[in-house]
C-alpha positions as CSV (number, residue, x, y, z in Angstrom):
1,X,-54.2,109.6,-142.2
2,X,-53.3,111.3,-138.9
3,X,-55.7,108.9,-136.9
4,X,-53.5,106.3,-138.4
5,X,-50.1,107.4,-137.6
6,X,-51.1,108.5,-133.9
7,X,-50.9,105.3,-132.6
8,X,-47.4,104.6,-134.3
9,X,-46.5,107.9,-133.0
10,X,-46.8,107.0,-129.9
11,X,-45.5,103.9,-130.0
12,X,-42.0,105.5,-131.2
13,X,-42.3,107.6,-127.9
14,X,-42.7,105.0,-125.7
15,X,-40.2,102.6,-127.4
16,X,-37.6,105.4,-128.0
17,X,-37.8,106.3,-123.8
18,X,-34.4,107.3,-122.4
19,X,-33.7,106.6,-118.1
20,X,-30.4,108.2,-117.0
21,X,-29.3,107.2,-113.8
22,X,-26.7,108.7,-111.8
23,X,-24.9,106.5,-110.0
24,X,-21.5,107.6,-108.9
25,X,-19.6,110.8,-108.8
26,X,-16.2,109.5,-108.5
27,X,-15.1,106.6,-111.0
28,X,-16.1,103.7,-109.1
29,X,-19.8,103.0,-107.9
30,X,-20.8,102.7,-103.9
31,X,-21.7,99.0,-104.9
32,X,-18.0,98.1,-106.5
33,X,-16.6,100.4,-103.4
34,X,-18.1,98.0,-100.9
35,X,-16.8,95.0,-102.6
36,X,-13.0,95.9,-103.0
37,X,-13.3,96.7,-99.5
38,X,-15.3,93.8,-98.1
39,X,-13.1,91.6,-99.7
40,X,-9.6,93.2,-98.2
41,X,-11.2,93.1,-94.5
42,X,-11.7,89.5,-95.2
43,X,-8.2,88.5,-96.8
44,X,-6.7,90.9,-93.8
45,X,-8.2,88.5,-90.8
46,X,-7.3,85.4,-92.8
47,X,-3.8,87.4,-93.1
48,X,-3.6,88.0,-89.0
49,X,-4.3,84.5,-88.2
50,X,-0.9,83.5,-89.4
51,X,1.2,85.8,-87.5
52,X,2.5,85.0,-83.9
53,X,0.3,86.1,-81.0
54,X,1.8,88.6,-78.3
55,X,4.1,89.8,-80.7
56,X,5.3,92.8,-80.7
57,X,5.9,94.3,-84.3
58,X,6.9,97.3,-86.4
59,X,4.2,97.6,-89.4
60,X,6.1,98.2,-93.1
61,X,3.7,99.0,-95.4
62,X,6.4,99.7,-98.3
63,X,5.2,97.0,-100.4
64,X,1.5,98.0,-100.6
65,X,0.4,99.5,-103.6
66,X,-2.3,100.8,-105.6
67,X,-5.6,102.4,-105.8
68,X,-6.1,100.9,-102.4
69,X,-3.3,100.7,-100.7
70,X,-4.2,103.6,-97.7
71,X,-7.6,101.1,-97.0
72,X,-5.6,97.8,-97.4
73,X,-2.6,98.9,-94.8
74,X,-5.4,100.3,-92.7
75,X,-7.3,96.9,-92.7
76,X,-4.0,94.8,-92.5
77,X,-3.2,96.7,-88.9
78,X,-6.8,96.4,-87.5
79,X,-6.7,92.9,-87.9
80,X,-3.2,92.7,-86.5
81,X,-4.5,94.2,-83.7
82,X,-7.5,92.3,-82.9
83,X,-5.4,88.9,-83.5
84,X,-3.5,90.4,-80.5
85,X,-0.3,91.6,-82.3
86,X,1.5,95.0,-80.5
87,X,2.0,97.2,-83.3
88,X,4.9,100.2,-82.4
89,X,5.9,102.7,-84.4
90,X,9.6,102.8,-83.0
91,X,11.1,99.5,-85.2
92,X,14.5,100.0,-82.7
93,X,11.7,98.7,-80.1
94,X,10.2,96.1,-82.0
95,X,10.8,92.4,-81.9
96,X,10.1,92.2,-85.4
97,X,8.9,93.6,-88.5
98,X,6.2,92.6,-90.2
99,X,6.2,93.2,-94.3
100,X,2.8,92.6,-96.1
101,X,2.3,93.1,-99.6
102,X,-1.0,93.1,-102.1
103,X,-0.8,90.7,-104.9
104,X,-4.6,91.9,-105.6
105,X,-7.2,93.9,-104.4
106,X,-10.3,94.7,-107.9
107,X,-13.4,93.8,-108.6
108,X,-14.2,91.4,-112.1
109,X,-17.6,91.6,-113.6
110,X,-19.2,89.3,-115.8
111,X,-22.5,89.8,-118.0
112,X,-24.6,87.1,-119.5
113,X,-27.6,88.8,-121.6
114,X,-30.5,87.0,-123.3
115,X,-32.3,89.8,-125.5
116,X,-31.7,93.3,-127.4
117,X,-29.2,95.5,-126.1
118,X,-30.3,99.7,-126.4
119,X,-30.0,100.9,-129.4
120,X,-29.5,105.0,-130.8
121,X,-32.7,106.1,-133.3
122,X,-33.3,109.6,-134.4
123,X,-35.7,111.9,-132.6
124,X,-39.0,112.7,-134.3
125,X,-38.9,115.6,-132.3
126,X,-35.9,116.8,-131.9
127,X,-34.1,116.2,-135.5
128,X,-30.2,116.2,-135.2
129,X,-31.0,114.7,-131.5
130,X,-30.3,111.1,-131.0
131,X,-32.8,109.0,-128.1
132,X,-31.6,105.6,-126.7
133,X,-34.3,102.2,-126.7
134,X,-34.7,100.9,-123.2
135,X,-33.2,97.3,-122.9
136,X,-35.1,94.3,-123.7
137,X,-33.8,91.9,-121.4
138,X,-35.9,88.3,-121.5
139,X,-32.7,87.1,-119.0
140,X,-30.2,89.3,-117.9
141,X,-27.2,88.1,-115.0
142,X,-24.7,90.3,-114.0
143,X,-22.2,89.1,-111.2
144,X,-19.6,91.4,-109.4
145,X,-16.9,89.8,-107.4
146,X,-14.3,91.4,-105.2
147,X,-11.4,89.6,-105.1
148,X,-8.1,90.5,-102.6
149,X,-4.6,88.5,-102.0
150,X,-2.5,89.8,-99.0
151,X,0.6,87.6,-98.2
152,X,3.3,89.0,-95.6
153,X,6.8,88.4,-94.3
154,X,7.9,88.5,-90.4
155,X,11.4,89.0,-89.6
156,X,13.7,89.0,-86.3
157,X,14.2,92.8,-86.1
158,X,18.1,92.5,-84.6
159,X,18.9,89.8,-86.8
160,X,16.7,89.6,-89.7
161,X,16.1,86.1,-89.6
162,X,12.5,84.6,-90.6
163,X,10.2,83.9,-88.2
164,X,7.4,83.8,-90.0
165,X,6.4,83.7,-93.7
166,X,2.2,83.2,-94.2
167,X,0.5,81.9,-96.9
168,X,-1.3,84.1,-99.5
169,X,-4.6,85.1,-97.5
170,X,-7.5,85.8,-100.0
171,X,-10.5,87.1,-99.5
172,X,-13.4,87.1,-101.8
173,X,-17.0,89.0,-102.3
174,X,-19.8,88.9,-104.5
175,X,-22.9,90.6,-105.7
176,X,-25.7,89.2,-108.3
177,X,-28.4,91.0,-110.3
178,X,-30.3,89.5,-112.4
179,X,-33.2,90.2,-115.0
180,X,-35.8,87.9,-115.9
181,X,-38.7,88.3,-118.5
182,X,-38.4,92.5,-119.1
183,X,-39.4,93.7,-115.5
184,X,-38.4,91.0,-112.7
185,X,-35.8,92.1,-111.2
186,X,-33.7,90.8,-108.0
187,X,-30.1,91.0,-106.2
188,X,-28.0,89.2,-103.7
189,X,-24.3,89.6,-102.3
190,X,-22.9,88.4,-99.4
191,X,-22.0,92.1,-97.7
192,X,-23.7,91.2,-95.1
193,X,-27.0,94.1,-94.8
194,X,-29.5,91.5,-95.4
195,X,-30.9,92.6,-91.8
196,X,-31.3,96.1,-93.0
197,X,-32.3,96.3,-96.8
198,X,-34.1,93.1,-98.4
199,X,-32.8,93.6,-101.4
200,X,-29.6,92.5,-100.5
201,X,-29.8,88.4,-99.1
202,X,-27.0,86.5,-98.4
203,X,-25.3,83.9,-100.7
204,X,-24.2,80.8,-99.1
């Protein structure tokens, strides 16, 4: 009788195995970090492209807000800068004021699973303790995408008249993993370290 149920024994081991990962201390992951951020440098050059060359400009970051805000001002300047914009921080000296605002800056996720999800069963030998089945994925995708919308407004300073109002500037970013037949894995994104880590290539 023990002969018999060693096999099933083990068996409930090896189907009841628990992996905790620890990805993140704070509440986002590096991965979802990378994407917000990718995505705001990109919708931040688009952004500087509209906006007068050789002009020089007091920076009003009132209007951004959010979780992001401190990165997305930070970006919006850089940009600024490199498009050849003269940013002061005295507006009495400026020709005008540039005003951006964020009408996005997250991340969306979507999941598309082809098998059994984990599932809680008791412990046989802990009783009162709960383990967690692995995943049994025959095709798993999971798509993160970073998505950003930066618009901004550029007035005379003296008179307040318009001399500029751009176009909502988006940027976008993406990254893929998928799952295929229990144990293939692969990933791809478009952040731009396929040079340094192959498992990250670059979508078109």
């Amino acid at each position: 009788m023990i002969q018999k149920l060693l096999p099933l024994s083990l068996a409930m081991i090896l189907l009841c195995g628990c992996t905790t990962v620890r990805a993140t201390n704070p509440a986002r992951t590096a991965a979802e970090e990378l994407l917000i951020s990718t995505a705001a440098d990109r919708a931040a050059e688009k952004l500087a492209q509209s906006v007068p060359v050789g002009l020089t400009a007091y920076f009003d970051g009132q209007y951004i807000a959010g979780t992001d805000a401190p990165y997305a001002a930070a970006t919006m300047r850089d940009q600024l800068l490199r498009h050849g914009v003269n940013l002061i921080d005295d507006k009495s000296k400026a020709e005008a004021v540039i005003t951006p605002r964020m009408g996005a800056l997250a991340s969306n996720e979507i999941s598309t699973v082809l098998g059994l999800p984990g599932l809680p069963v008791p412990s046989l030998l802990m009783p009162g303790a709960s383990l967690t089945t692995p995943e049994l994925n025959l095709f798993k995708q999971e798509e993160t995408d970073g998505l950003a919308k930066f618009a901004a407004t550029v007035t005379d300073t003296k008179t307040g008249k318009l001399i500029v109002a751009t176009d909502p500037a988006y940027g976008y970013s993406r990254r893929s993993s998928w799952v295929l037949l229990f144990f293939i894995t692969w990933h791809e994104s478009d952040l731009g370290k396929g040079e340094k880590n192959p498992d990250y290539r670059i979508l078109p």
